[in-house]
C-alpha positions in Angstrom: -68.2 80.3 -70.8 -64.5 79.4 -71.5 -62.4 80.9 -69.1 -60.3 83.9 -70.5 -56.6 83.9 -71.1 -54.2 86.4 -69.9 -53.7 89.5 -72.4 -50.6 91.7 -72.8 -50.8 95.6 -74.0 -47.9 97.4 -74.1 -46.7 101.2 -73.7 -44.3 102.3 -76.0 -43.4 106.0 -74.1 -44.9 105.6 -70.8 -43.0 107.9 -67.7 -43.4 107.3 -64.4 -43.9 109.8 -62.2 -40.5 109.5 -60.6 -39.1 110.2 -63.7 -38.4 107.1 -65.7 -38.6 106.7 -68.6 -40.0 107.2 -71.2 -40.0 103.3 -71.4 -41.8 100.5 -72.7 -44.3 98.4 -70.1 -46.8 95.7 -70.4 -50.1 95.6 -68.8 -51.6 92.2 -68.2 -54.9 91.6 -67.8 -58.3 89.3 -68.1 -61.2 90.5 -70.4 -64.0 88.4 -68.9 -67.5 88.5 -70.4 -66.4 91.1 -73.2 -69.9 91.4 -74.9 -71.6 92.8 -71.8 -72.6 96.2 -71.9 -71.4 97.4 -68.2 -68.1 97.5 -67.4 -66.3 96.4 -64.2 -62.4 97.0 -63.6 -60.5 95.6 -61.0 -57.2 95.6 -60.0 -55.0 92.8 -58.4 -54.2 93.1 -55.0 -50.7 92.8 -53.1 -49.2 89.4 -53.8 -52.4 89.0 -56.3 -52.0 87.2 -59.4 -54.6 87.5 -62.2 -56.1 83.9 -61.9 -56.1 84.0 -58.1 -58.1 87.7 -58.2 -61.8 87.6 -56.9 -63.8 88.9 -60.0 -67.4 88.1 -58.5 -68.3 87.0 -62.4 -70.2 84.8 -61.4 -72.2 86.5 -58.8 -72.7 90.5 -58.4 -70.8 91.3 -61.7 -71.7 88.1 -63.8 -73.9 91.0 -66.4 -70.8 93.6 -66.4 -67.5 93.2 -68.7 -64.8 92.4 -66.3 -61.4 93.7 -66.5 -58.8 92.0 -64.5 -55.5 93.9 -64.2 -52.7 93.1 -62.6 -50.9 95.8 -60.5 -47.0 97.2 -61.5 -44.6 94.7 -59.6 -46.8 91.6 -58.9 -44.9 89.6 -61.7 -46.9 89.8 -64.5 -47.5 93.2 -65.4 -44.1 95.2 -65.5 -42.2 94.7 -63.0 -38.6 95.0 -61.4 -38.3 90.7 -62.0 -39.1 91.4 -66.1 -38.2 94.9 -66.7 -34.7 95.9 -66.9 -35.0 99.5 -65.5 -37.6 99.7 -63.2 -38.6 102.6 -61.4 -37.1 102.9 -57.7 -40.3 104.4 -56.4 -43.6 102.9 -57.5 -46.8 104.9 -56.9 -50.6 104.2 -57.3 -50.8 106.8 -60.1 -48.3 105.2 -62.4 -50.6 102.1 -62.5 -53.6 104.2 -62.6 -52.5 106.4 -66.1 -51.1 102.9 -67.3 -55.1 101.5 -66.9 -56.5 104.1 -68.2 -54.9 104.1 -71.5 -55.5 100.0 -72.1 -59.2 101.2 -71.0 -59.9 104.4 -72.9 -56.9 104.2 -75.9 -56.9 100.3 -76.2 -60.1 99.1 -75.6 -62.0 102.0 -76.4 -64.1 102.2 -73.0 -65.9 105.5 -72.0 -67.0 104.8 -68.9 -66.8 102.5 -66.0 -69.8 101.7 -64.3 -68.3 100.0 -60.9 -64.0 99.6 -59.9 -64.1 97.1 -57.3 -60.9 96.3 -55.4 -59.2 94.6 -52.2 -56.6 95.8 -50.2 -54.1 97.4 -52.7 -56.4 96.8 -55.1 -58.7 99.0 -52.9 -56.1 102.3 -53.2 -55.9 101.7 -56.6 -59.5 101.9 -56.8 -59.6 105.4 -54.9 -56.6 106.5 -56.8 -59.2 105.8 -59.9 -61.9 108.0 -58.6 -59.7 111.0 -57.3 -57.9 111.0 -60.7 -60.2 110.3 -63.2 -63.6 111.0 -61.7 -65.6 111.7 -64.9 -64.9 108.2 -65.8 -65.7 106.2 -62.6 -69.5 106.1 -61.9 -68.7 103.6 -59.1 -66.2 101.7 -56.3 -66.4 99.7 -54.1 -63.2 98.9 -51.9 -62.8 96.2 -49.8 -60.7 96.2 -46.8 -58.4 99.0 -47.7 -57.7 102.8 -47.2 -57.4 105.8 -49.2 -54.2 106.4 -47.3 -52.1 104.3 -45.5 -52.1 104.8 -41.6 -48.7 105.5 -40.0 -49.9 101.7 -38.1 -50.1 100.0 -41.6 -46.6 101.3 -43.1 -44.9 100.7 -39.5 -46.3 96.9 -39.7 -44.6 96.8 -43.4 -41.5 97.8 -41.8 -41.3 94.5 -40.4 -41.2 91.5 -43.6 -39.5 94.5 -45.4 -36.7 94.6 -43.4 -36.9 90.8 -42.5 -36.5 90.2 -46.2 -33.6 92.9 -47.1 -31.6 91.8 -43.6 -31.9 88.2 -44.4 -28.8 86.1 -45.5 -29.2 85.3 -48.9 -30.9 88.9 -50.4 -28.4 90.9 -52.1 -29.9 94.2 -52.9 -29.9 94.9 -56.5 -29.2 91.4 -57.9 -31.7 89.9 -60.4 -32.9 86.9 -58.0 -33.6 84.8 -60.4 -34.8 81.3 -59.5 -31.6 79.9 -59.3 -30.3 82.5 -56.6 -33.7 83.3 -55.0 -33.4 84.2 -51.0 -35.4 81.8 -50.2 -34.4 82.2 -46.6 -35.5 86.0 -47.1 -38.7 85.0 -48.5 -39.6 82.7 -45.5 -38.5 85.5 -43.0 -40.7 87.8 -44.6 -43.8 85.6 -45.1 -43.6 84.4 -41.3 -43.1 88.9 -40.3 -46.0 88.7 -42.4 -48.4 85.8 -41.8 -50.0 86.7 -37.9 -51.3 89.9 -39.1 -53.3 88.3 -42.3 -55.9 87.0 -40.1 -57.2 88.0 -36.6 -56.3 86.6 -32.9 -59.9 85.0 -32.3 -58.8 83.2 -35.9 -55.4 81.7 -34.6 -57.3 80.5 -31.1 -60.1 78.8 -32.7 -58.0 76.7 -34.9 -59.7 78.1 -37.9 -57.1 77.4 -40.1 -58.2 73.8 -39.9 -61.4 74.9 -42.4 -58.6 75.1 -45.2 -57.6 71.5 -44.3 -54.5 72.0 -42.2 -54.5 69.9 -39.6 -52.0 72.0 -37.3 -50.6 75.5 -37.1 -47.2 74.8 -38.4 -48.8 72.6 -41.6 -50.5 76.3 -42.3 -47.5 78.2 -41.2 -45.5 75.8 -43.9 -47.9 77.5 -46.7 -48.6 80.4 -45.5 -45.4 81.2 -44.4 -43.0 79.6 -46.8 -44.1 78.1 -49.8 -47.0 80.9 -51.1 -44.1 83.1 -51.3 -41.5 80.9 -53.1 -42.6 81.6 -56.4 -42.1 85.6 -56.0 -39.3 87.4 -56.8 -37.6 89.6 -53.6 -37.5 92.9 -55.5 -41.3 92.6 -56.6 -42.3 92.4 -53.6 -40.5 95.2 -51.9 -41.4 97.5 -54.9 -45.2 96.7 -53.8 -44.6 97.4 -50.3 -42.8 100.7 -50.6 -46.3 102.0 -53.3 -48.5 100.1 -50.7 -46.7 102.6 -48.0 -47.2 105.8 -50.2 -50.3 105.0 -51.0 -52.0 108.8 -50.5 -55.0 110.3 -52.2 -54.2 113.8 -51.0 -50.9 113.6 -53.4 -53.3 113.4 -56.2 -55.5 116.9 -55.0 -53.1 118.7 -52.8 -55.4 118.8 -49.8 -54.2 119.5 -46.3 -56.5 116.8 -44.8 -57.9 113.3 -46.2 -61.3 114.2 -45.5 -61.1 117.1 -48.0 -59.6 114.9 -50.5 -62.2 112.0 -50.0 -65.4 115.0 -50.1 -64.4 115.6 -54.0 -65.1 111.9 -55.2 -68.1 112.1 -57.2 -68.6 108.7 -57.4 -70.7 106.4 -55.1 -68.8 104.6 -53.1 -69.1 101.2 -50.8 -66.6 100.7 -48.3 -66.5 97.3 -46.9 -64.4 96.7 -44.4 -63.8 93.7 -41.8 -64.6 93.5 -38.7 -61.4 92.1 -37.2 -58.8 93.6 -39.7 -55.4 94.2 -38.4 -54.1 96.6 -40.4 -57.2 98.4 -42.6 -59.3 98.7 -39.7 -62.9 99.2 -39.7 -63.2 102.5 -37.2 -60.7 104.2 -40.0 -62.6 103.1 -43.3 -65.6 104.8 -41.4 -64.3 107.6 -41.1 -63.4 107.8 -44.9 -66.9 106.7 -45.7 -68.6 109.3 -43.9 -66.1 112.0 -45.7 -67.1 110.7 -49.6 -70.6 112.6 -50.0 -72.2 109.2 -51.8 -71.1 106.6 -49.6 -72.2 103.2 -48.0 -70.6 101.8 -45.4 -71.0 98.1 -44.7 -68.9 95.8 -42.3 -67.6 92.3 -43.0 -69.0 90.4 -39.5 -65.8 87.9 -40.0 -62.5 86.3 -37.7 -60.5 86.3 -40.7 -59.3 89.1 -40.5 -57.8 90.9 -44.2 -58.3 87.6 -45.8 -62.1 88.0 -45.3 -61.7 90.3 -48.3 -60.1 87.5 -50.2 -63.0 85.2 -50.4 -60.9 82.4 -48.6 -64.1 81.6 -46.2 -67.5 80.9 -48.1 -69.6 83.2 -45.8 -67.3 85.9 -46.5 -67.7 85.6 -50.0 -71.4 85.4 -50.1 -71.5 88.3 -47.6 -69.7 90.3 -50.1 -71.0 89.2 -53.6 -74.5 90.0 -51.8 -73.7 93.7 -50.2 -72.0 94.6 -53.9 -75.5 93.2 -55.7 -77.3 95.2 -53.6 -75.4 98.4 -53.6 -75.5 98.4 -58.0 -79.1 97.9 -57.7 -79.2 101.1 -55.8 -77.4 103.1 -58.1 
């Protein structure tokens, strides 16, 4: 199967729900396996890119119709780096409406049988199911929330304010590639990088299984140059929807387990074990609040990256719990 090219739909009069617009805005996306019957969505994750996404196409989905999309602000859907007015405050619902019109209006999908998603991609996913639930038969979220924890937007603080206190960020300037903070980008990345994995991960050296020999030849990557090709202002616009990410916005409940009791579809929440920042006690707690749920743990020491696929077992363990939770349904 050749592998599918990046597609573009645009929205003429799309509003976001602070108020902008109307405006014009791209979706990008991946339509992989277009001939199958069942259809699986899934959305990028923070700092995902549509060829880096884990589809599982060729495991627990290779029989569905995938649809990759990427996320407002990662760089290739619309984005404060190619859009000249975007909106100051980005939230899971504006990408949500965007996806269902290039699903319902463009490609003239009914239904979706399963929305898979990591991490951000994981709120967009229960964003999907509170707002549109006739459509969603489906999810499965992987290391994520249906609301960010006071914990999660505190730890954001951090490469968020590393970033816009750095020396070379000017808020409000294109950052192009010729004037990119790079200095800002490495302050956020290394604000960032200790909380990607788990402690047990850093102790046992486990970064050598990627082929770095030594801490700071990870750190270099992981730190520095996986951010260098990412615009400032797309990043912070992720991280400020990442921290209002909130499914009670969407039905007005007092409490998230209210919220979470009107999904209709069935749900698998997969969690890690040793995540910093979605942590497993708190995705339990969701999953025993969504009336069709499973609840399955990620046994791993990497921590959010576990959800990523970075570590083969993880990725088996994964592609095998999603297999067996369609065959249930």
């Amino acid at each position: 199967m050749p592998e599918p090219t990046v597609q573009q739909y645009q929205i003429d009069d799309f509003t976001f729900e602070d108020g902008t617009g109307p405006t014009s805005i791209q979706l990008a996306y991946l339509d992989i396996n277009p001939a199958a019957d069942k259809v699986a969505l899934i959305p990028t994750c923070f700092r995902g890119r549509l060829a880096t996404t884990l589809t599982f196409s060729h495991g627990a989905l290779k029989d569905y119709r995938v649809i990759a999309v990427a996320l407002f602000g990662n760089g290739e859907s619309s984005s404060p780096s190619n859009m000249t007015h975007f909106p100051p405050s980005l939230n899971y619902q504006d990408c949500v409406r965007a996806q269902h019109q290039l699903i319902k209006s463009h490609l003239n999908i009914q239904a979706i049988d399963v929305v898979v998603g990591f991490s951000m991609g994981g709120q967009c996913s229960y964003h999907w199911a509170m707002m549109y639930p006739e459509m969603i038969r489906n999810a499965v979220i992987i290391c994520s929330s249906a609301r960010t924890s006071r914990h999660n937007y505190q730890f954001l603080e951090g490469p968020k304010a590393a970033l816009e206190c750095s020396v070379d960020y000017k808020k409000g300037e294109s950052n192009g590639a010729s004037s990119k903070p790079l200095a800002g980008l490495r302050a956020f990345g290394k604000a960032y990088s200790a909380w990607l994995t788990s402690p047990e991960w850093f102790e046992k050296g486990m970064y050598k299984s990627m082929g770095y020999e030594t801490l700071g030849d990870w750190d270099k990557d992981a730190a520095g140059n996986n951010y260098y090709n990412w615009n400032p202002n797309d990043l912070l616009a992720m991280v400020g929807m990442w921290q209002r990410g909130d499914v009670t916005l969407i039905s007005g409940d007092a409490f998230l387990h209210e919220a979470l009791s009107r999904i209709k579809a069935c749900v698998l929440v997969m969690p890690c074990s040793t995540d910093q920042y979605f942590r497993w006690e708190a995705s339990e707690k969701e999953a025993h609040a969504i009336p069709r749920s499973t609840f399955k743990v990620i046994p791993s020491a990497w921590g959010h990256l576990a959800g990523l696929g970075y570590n083969a077992a993880d990725k088996a363990f994964m592609d095998q719990a999603i297999a067996d939770f369609l065959r249930m349904q």
